[in-house]
N, C-alpha and C positions, 0 to 999 in steps of 0.2 A: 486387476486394477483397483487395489485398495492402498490408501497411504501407509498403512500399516506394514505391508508389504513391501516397502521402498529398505524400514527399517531389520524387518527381519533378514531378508537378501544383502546388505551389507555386512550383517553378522556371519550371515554365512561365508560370505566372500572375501570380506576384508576383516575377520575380526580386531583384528589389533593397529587397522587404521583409526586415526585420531577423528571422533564423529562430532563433538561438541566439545569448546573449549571457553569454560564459561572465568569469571573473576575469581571463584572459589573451587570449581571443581572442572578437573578433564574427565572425559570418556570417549573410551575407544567403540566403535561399532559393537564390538563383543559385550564389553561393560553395559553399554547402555541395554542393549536387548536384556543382560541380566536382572538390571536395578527398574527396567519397565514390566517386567514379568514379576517380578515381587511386590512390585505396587498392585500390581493386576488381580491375584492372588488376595492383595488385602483388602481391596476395594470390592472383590465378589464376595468377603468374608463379612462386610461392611452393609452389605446390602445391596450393589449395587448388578443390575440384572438387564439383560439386550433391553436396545428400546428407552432406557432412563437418561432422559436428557439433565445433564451436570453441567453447573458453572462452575468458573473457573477463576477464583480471588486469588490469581497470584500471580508475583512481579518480577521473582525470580527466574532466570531464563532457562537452566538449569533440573529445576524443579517442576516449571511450568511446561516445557516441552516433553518430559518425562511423565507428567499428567495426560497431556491430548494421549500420546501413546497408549496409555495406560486403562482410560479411559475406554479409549478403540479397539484393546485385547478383550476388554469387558462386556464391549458389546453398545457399550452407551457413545450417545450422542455430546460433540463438547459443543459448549457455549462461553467463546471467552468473554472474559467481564474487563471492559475497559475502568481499569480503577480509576481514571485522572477524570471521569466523567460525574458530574453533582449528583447525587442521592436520588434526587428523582426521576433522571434519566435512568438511572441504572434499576428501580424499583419501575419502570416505564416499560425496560428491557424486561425484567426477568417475569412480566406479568403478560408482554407478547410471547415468551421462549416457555414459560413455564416449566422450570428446573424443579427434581425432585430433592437433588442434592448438588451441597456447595462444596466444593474442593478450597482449603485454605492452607497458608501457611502461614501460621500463628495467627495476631489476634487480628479483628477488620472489623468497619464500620455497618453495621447490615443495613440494612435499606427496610425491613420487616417485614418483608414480603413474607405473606405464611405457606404454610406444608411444606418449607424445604428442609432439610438436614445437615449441617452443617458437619463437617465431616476434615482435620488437618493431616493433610497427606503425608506429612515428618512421621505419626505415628506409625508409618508401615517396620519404620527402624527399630521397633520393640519387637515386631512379630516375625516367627521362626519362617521358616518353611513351610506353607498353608497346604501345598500340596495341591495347589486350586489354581493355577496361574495359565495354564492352555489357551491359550487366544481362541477369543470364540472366532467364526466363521462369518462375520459378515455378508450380504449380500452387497454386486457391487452400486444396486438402485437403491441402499439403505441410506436415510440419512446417516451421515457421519458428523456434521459440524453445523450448526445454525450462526451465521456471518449475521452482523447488522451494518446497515449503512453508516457513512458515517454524519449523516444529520446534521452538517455545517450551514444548510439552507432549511431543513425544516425536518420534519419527525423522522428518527431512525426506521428504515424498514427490516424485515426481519427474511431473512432469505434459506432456505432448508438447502446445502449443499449436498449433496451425495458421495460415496467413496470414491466411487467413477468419475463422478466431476471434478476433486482434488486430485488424485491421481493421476489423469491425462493432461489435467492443467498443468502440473507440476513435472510431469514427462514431459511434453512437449516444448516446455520451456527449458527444461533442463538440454535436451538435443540441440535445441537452437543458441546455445549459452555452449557449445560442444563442451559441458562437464565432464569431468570422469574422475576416478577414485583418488588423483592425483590434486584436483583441487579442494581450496577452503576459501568462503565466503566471509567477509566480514560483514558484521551488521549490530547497528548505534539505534535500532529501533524497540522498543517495547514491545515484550515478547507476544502481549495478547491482541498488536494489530494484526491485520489481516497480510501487511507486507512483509512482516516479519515471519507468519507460521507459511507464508507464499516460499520466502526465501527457506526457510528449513527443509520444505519437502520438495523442493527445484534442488538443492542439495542430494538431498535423498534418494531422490529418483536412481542418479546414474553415481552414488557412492562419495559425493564432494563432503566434504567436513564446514561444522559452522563453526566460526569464534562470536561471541557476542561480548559486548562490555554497554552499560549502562552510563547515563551521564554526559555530560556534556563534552565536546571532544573541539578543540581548534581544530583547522586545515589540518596545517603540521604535524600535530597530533595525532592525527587520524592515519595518516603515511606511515606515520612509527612504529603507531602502533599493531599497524598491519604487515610491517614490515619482519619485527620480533618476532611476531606470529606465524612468520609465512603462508601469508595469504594471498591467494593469486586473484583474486578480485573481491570488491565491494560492493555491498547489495543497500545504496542510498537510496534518499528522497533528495530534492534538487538543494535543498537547504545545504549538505554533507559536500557536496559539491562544491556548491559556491564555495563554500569556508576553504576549501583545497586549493582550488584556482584561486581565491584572494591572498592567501598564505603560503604560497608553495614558492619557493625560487625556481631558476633552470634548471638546477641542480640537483634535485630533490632523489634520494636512491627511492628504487623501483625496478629493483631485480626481481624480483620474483612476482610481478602487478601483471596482470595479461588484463583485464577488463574494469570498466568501472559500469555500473548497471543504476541509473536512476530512475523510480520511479514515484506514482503518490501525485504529481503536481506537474505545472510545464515546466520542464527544463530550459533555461534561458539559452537562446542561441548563441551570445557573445560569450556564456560559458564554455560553452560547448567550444566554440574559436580557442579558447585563451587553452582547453585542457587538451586541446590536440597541438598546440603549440608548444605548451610543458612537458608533455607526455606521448612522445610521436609512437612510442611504443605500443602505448595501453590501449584495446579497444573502448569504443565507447557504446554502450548499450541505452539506447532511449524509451520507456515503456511507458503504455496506455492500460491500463485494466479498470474492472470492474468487479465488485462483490458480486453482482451476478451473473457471472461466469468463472467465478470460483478463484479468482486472482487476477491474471496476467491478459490481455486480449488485445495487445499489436504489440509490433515492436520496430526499433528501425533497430539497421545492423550494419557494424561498421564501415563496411565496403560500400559505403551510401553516403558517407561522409566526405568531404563538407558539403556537395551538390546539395543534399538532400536535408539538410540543419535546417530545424524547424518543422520536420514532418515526426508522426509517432509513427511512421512505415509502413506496413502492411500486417493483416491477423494470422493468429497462428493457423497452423496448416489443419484444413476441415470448417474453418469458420470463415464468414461471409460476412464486409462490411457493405452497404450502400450512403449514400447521401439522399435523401430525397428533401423534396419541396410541401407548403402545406398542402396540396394537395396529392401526396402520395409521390405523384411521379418523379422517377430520377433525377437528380439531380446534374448540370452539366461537369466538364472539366473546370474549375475553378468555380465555380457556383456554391453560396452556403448552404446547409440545408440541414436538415435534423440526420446526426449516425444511426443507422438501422443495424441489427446485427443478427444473425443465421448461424447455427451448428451445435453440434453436440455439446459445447461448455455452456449455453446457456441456461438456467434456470429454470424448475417447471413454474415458479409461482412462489410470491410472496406469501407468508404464511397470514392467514387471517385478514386477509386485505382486497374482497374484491375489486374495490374499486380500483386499486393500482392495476391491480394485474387486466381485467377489461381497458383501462386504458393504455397501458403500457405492452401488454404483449397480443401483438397484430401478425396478423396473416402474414405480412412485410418481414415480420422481425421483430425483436425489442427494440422497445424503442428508448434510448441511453437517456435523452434529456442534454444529450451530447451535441454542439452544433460545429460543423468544421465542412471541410472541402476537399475532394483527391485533384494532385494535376494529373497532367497530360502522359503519366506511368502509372497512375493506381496509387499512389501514396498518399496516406490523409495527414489532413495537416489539423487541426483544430481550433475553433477558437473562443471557446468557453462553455460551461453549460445554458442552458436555456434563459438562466437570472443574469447569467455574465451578457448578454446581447436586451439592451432595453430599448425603449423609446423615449425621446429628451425630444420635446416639441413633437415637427413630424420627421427625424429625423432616428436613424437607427446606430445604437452605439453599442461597442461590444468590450469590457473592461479588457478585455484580455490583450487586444492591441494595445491600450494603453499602458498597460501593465510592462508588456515586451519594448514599447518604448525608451520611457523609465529605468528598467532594467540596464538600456546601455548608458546610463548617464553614473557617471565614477563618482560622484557625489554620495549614491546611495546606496547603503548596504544593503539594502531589503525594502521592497515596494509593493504594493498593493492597492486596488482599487476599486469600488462600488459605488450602487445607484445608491441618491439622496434621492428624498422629496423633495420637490422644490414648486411653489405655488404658481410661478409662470410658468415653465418648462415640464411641467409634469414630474421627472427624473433627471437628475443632473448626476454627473460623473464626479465624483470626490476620489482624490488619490493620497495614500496613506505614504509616509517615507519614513526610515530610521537613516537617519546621518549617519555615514562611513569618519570613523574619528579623525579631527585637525581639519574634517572638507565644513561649509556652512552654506544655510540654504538661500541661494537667491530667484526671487521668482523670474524676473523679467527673463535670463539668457534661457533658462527650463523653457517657460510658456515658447517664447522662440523659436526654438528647438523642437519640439510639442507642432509648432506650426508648417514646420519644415517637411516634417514625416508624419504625418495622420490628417486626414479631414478637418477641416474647421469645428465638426459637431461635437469633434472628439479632445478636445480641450478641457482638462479637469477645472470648474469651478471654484474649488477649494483646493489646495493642497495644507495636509497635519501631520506634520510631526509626531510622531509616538516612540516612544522606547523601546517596544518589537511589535509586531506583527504579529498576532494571535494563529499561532497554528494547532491542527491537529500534529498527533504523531508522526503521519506519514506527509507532513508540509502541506497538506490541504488550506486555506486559507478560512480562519471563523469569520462567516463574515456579516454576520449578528453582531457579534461583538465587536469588531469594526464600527459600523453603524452606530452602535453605542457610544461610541465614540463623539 
């Protein structure tokens, strides 16, 4: 049960199936094992020894997944470095992570963080055959990867994954996704989030192949391009989606499409409607995860569809979700309550941070920061984290209704929503819009509408126009920078 494993067992198995297939460069299962064992090779020759936790400066996907491997033959721990993140989050990261050395491809901005080594993994291409390249032996309780949150509400946490923990996470999900050496994943995500090295090694597991491409993709686009490819499903954030179903006709070819997989954020239910209506073929895959549990941690699965639209479904097999209430006890059938979580994917312990871990990991479970509901089958439904549900007077509002409101209104391409301050009310609900092109915004029919389907409390005070919606990579919503607004 090490991720390393996933890739040597396809080499064996499948050498000459096509294992990544990036904008510059293919490789076959066999290639790849080659061109990761010569990195491995130079990077022991480099200095690098079990145990040496490495960042990871780079964008290339290509390159960058060819590192974590390589990294992992060597014995060292990866730490990807999110480049799109300001200088001193990332000198913020690497002084929680503590890297000895920096993997680059060509020149980058450093942050100065001292004692690390800066080290560009292109020059492996000068060096012969080192002779040194044998994958070391991992344990599978060894850290393998240090994940960080992704800090869209407040300080990144820093999570020590184990091989064990990526490895089953990425089995498990892979069985439930019934991969096999026949399929290929597409994915429009940056190689160093946490959804993206999710989807390579859910690949890997049971021999599936990844394409990635970089850059911004229309709907349309996205079809075609997966099409060329032949890829038998897509590994989104809900963003990648939407754009599908807003640009796709009935028409759309999708021979060779068996799944679409979103995850990262909530997937909008009317999306969800409109791609089983376009696409009666393709299943649809809805996911819930967490960095700590090493990726993926519910799923819902097509055969659940439409009954069940709007639920993230149930955990993978061995882990245990609950709902409870503040005072611990369970919570009922439709009742909200804080998500608790149980089983072997989850984390022993944020690194250097007692106080989260006393307060976050309880005799119960970890506790997610997650609030949401199962009905009357076990299915959880969610609805928001802890900041998403506030108090506006005495009355309790949770953005994320509002947000699914919104969402069905055709006016708007992208919606979002967060507490204000506000001097009477304590917190007031503000909702963000980008206008869908040729629609314009009018308040009175929205508010209306707004009134029709939500509580009176849940009424946005302000509605603002903005030209997008600040997300992370994996459609997370900043919502700092919102507020800044």
């Amino acid at each position: 049960m090490r991720p390393l494993d996933f890739l040597l067992k396809g080499a064996d198995q499948w050498p000459q199936k096509e294992a990544l297939n990036t904008k510059d460069e293919v490789f076959t299962f066999g290639e790849l094992r080659s061109r990761v064992l010569k990195v491995t090779g130079f990077l022991k020759n480099r200095g690098l020894t079990p145990g040496t936790p490495v960042s990871l400066y780079i964008e290339d996907y290509s390159v960058f997944f060819t590192a974590i491997f390589s990294v992992w033959a060597a014995g060292g721990v990866v730490i990807p470095m999110n480049l799109s993140l300001p200088l001193e989050i990332r000198l913020k990261i690497e002084q929680k992570a503590r890297p000895l050395i920096g993997l680059i491809n060509g020149p980058i901005v450093t942050t100065g963080y001292n004692g690390m080594c800066y080290i560009d993994i292109q020059e492996f291409k000068n060096q012969g055959d080192s002779g040194n390249s044998n994958p070391y032996e991992a344990r599978e309780d060894d850290t393998a990867m240090i994940m960080f949150t992704s800090g869209t509400t407040g300080m990144t946490k820093a999570i020590p994954c184990s091989h064990r923990m990526l490895a089953l996470n990425a089995s498990l999900m892979s069985d439930v996704l019934k991969l096999t050496h026949k399929d290929k994943i597409f994915i429009n995500t940056p190689p160093y989030y946490t959804s993206a090295i999710n989807h390579l090694l859910t690949c890997y597991a049971n021999g599936a192949g990844i394409a990635a491409r970089a850059g911004f993709y229309f709907g349309v686009d996205i079809l075609k391009e997966m099409e060329n490819l032949d890829c038998t499903g897509l590994g989104g954030a809900p963003t990648h989606m939407i754009r599908i179903v807003e640009t796709a006709g009935p028409n759309e070819r999708t021979e060779n499409l068996r799944f679409f997989m979103s995850s990262g954020d909530h997937l909008p239910e009317h999306v969800i409607e409109k791609s089983l209506e376009l696409f009666p073929d393709v299943e649809i895959y809805t996911v819930y995860g967490l960095s700590e549990v090493g990726g993926r941690l519910c799923l819902l699965t097509p055969e659940f569809l439409p009954d069940k639209n709007g639920s993230v479904g149930k955990p993978l097999p061995g882990m245990t979700v609950t709902v409870r209430r503040e005072d611990l006890s369970e919570a009922g059938t439709g009742e909200t309550g804080e998500v608790y979580i149980e089983g072997p994917l989850v984390m022993d312990g944020y690194m250097d941070d007692e106080k989260s871990n006393k307060e976050l990991l309880s005799p119960l479970g970890f506790r997610t920061g997650d609030f949401g509901y199962k009905d009357e089958d076990g299915f959880l439904y969610l609805e928001g984290r802890k900041d998403d549900i506030f108090k506006s007077g005495s009355e309790k509002v949770s953005t994320i209704l509002i947000q699914k409101a919104l969402q069905r209104r055709k006016e708007f391409s992208d919606v979002a929503v967060a507490p204000v301050k506000d001097s009477l009310m304590g917190n007031v609900a503000v909702a963000y819009y980008v206008m869908r092109e040729g629609k314009y915004f009018e308040r009175k029919p929205v508010v209306k509408y707004l009134i029709s389907v939500l509580p009176s409390s849940h009424i946005p005070k302000k509605f603002i126009e903005v030209d997008e919606i600040p997300r992370t990579g994996s459609g997370k919503v900043k919502r700092k920078e919102l507020i800044k607004i």
